[in-house]
N, C-alpha and C positions, 0 to 999 in steps of 0.2 A: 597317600601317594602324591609326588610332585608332579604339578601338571608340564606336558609334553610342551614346549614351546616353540614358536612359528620360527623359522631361522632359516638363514642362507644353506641354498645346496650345491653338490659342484653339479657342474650343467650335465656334463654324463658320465660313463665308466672310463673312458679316456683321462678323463682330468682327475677323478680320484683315485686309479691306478699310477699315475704318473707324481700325483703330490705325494701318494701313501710311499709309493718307492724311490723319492725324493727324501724322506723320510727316513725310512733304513739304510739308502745307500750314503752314510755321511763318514769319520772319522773312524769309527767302530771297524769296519769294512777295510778304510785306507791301510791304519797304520798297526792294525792290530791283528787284521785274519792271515796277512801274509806272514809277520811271524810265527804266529801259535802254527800253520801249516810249516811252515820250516823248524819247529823247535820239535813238533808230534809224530812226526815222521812223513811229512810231506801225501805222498798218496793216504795214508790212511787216515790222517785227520780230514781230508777230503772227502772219504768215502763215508767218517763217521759224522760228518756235519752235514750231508745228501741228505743220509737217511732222517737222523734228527729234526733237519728242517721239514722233511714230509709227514712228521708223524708227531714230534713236541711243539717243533714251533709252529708249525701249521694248526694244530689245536689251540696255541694260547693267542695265535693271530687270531684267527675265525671269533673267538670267545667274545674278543677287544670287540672289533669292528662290527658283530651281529650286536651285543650291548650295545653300544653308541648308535648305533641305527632303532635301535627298537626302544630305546629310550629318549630319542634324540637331545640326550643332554652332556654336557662336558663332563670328565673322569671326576668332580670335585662333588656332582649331585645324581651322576648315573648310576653309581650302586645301591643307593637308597632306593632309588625307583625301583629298582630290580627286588629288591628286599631292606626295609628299615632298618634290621638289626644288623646289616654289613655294611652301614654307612662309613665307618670306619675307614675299609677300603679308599671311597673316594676319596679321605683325606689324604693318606699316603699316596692317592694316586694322582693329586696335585702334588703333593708334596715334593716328590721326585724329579718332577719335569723345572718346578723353582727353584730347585737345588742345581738342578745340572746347565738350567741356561747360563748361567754367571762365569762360571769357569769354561762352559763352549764358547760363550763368545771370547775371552782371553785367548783361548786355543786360535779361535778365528782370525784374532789383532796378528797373531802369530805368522798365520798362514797368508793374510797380505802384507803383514810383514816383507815376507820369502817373492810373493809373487812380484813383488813392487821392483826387490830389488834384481831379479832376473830379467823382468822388462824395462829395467832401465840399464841392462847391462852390466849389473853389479853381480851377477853369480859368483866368478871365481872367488869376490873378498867375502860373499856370502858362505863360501864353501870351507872359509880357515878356520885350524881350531879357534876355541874361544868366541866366533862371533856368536854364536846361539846364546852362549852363557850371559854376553857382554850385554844382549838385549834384555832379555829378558829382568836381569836384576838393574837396568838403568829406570828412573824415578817416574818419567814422564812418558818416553817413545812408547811403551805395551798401553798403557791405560788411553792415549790416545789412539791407536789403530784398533781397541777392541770397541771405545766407543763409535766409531765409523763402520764397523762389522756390525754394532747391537744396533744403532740406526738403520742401517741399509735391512735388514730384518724386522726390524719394529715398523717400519716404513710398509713394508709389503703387508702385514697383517692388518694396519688402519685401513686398509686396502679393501680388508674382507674376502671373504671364499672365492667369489670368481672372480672380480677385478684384480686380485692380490698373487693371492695362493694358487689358485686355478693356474692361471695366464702365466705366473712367473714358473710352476713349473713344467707349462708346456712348451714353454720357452728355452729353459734350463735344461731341463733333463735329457733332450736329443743330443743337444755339446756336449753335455757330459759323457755319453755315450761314447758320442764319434771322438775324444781326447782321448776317452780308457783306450778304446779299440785300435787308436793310433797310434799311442805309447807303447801299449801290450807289444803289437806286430813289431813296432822299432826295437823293443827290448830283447823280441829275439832274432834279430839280426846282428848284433855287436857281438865281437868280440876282441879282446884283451890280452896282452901276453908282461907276464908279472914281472918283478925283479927275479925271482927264480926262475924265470925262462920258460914258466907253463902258460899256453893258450889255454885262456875260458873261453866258453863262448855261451849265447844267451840258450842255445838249446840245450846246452850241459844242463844251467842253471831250471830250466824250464822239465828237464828228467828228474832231478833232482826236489822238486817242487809236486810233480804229479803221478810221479812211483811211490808208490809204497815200500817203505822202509821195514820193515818185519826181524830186521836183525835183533837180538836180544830181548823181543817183543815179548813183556811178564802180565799177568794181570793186570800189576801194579800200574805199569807203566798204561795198557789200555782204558785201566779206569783213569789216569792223569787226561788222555786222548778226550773221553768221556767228558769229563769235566770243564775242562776249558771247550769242548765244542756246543758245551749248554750254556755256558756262561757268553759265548761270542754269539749264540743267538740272539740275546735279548738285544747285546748291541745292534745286529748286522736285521733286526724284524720290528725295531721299534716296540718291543712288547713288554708290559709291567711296569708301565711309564706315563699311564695316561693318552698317550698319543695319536694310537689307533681309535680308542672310546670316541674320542675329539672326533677325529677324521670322519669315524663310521657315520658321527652324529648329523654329519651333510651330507651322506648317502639318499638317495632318492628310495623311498620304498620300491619301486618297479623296479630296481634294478637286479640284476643277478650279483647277488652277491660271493655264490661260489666262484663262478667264472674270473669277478674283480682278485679275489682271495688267490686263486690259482695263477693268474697272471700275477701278483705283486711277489707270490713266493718265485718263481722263473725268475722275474726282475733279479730282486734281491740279491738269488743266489749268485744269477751267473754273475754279475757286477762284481761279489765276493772274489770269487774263483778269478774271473778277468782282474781286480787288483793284485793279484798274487802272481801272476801273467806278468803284469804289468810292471812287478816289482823285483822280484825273486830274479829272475835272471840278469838284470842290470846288476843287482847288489851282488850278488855272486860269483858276475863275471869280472868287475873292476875290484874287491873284495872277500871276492873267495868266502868260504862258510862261514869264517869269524864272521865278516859283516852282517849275517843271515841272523847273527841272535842280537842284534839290536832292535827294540819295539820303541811302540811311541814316539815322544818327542824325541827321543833318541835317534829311529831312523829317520822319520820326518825331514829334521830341522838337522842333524848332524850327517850322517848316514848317508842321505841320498846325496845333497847338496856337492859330497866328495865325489857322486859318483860323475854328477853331470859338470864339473869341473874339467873329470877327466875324458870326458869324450869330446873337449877341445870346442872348436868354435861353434858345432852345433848344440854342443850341451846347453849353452845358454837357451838358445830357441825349445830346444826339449823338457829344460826345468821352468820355462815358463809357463808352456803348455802345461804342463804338472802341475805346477800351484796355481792354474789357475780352475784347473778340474780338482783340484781339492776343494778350492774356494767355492765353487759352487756345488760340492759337494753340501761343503760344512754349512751356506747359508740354506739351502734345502731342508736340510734336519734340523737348524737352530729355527726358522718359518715353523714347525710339526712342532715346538718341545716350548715354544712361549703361544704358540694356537692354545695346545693342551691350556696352560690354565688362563691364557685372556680367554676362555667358552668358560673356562671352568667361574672365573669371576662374572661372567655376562651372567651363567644361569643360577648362579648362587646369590650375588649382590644386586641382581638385575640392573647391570651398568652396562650403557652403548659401547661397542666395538672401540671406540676413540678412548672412552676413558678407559674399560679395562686393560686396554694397551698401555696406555700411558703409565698407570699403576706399575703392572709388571713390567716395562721399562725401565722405572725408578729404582725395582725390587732390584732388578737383574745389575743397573748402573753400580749401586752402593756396594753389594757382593763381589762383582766384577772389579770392583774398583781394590778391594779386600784383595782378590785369588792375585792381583797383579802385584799388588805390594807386598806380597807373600814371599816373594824371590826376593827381597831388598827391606826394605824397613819392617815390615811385619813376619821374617823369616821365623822358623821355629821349626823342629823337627819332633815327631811322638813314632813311636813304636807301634804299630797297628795289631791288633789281634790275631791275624795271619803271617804276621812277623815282618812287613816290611816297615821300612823308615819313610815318613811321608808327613809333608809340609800342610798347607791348606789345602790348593787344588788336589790332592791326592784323599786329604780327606771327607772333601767332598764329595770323591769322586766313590770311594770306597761307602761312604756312608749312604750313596745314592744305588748303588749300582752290585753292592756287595751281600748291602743286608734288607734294604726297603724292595727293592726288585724280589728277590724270591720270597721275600714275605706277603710283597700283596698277591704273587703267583698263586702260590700257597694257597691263600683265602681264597683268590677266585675259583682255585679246584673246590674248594669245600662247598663256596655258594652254588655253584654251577655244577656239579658232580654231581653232588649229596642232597643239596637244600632246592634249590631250583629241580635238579635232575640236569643231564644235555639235550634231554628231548627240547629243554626251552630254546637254546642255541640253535639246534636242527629246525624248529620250525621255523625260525628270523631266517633260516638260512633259503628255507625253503617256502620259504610263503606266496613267492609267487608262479609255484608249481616247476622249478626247475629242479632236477634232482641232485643232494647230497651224497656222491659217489662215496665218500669217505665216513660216513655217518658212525659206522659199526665202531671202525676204527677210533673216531673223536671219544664214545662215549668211553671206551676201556682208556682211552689215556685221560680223560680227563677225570673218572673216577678213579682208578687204579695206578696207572704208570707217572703220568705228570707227578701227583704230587709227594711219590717216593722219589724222582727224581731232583726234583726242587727242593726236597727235602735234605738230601745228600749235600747237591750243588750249596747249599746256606748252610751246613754243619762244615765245606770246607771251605766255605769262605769267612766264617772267621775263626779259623783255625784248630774247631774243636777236631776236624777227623782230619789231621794228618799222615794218618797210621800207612801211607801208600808212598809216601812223600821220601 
């Protein structure tokens, strides 16, 4: 067994509640939950992501964070501790977070991209067709604003747990708050009246978003709801990524860790729910329901930009505010996703805070530098197993988050289920006599239910169970 090593902790539940849901609350959340709730039927993919979160994701959170705490080591040597024979895991569970920094930060260069040029008063030319496209495949402008994005983040973690990570996001995360909660409220006050002479308005858009849809509602179509709201977990909880192990791992033994766990899921969620608030009715009301099925960089970077365009001289002031609570959305989670393996190289290579930063730095630079030239010299298209058309960053993203995510899921139900048992989970959870209200509950999903549905979730993610499609 590897021995437990001496390391930084955050100073109390404040500061590991706020970085862990710094953490979850990043792009996953922004540009992804508000569509999948407008393409699933608005209330009802709401009501199936509630429950989900209280009962899958809440189980594969708890799992992460009691690990990293009771091993106090990074995802790259904490499953070995736990059991030898699943060392495996850790790999993949470095593996993932190296994968996904390179192309987050791109994402990020993107996203000050946007913010830069709303604060400098450039929205409207930000908002015409073509600008997105024109940046992104130009040689130079992405690779430098993603290296300013991978700095200002590399920068916070030479920093370390509490000068760093702690502090920036006790810092962070209150603005980030008060931006959603101030967009949301604006978003439903507007309203729009089209070339066809119909007024939107944002609480159309806002019924639309939090009713439930049920017309035509088949199996088929429920199990699709299903699907994509286990797959926007992992995004929107940090979970199967290494991230949480990390985090857990500078948990103070005293502390409660149910209480932290139950507060980051609240975080998490409502943030979710409040960017769809926050989005849905703008895009609805200047755009009507066509605009609703744009995701991703699509609505991000094209989508929105039209929408603050059109709400005239305040738009600019409001798409600022916007990217600028995206941006500290995205360095929050990209701080959580290069932690994962700078702990992970500290407690494998036994290298100081400084160099294993530095390392994954360089890793993240030369990838980063790849996912950018992807759109322009290094283009290419391949057919992915679940049938889309997707360049680099897509196949990274696919490869990270498609197949390695529910597989190490997977195995962690088997160690932790089966091999461990959960009672090892439940006593991390409860060892310093506070009670596991959910207990009963963890141990049937994590023996039984988790990993049939993890199972499903990775047979339709690469394409093998279409049969609903």
């Amino acid at each position: 067994m590897e021995k437990k090593t001496q390391r930084h902790a955050f100073s109390g539940s404040l500061g590991f509640v706020l970085a862990a849901a710094g953490s979850a609350v990043g792009l996953g959340n922004i540009w992804r939950f508000p569509y999948l709730a407008a393409k699933d039927g608005g209330g009802l993919f709401l009501v199936v992501y509630i429950v989900l979160a209280l009962t899958f994701g809440f189980s594969l959170l708890t799992t992460d964070i009691a690990i990293g705490r009771n091993t106090k080591q990074g995802p790259l040597t904490a499953y070995r501790v736990v059991d030898k024979r699943f060392g495996f895991l850790g790999i993949l569970g470095c593996l993932i977070p190296a994968i996904i920094m390179p192309y987050y930060c791109a994402i990020g260069g993107w996203v000050i991209k946007y913010f830069v040029a709303f604060l400098t008063g450039d929205g409207m030319n930000a908002a015409q067709d073509g600008y997105f496209t024109g940046f992104i495949t130009s040689d130079v402008s992405p690779i430098v604003y993603m290296v300013i994005f991978l700095g200002v983040v590399s920068g916070v973690i030479i920093l370390g747990v509490n000068k760093g990570i702690e502090s920036f996001s006790k810092i962070i995360m209150p603005i980030l708050i008060i931006l959603v909660l101030g967009i949301a409220i604006f978003s439903l006050t507007i309203s729009y009246t089209g070339d066809d002479g119909v007024v939107r308005t944002g609480m159309q858009g806002l019924k639309i978003y939090l009713v439930p849809d049920l017309e035509g509602l088949t199996f088929g179509k429920f199990f699709s709801v299903l699907v994509d709201a286990m797959g926007q977990l992992f995004f929107s909880l940090s979970v199967a990524m290494g991230i949480m192990i990390a985090y857990g791992s500078y948990v103070k033994d005293d502390a409660n860790l149910v209480k932290s766990i139950n507060q980051i899921e609240i975080f998490d969620t409502g943030v979710a729910i409040l960017a769809g608030v926050m989005i849905i009715p703008a895009v609805f009301t200047f755009m009507g329901r066509e605009g609703m099925e744009a995701s991703g960089p699509s609505l991000m970077f094209v989508s929105l930009p039209k929408v603050f365009a059109q709400m005239g001289v305040v738009g600019n002031v409001i798409g600022c505010m916007f990217f600028a609570m995206v941006l500290f959305a995205a360095i929050t989670s990209a701080i959580s996703i290069e932690e994962a393996v700078v702990s992970s190289f500290m407690d494998k290579f036994h290298l100081k805070r400084v160099q294993a930063t530095i390392l994954e730095t360089v890793i993240a630079l030369v990838f980063g530098v790849i996912v950018c030239l992807g759109y322009n010299k290094l283009y290419f298209e391949v057919k992915l197993p679940n049938g889309t058309v997707a360049q680099v960053l897509d196949v990274m993203d696919y490869i990270s988050n498609n197949v390695l995510m529910p597989l190490i899921s997977i195995g962690t139900c088997i160690l932790i289920g089966w091999v461990k048992k959960p009672q090892f989970i439940i006593d991390e959870a409860e060892k310093n006599g506070e009670k596991f209200g959910r207990a009963k509950l963890y141990a049937v999903m994590m023996k039984y239910i988790a990993p049939v549905m993890l199972f499903i979730l990775f047979l339709k993610s690469i394409g093998i169970l279409n049969i609903f499609d």
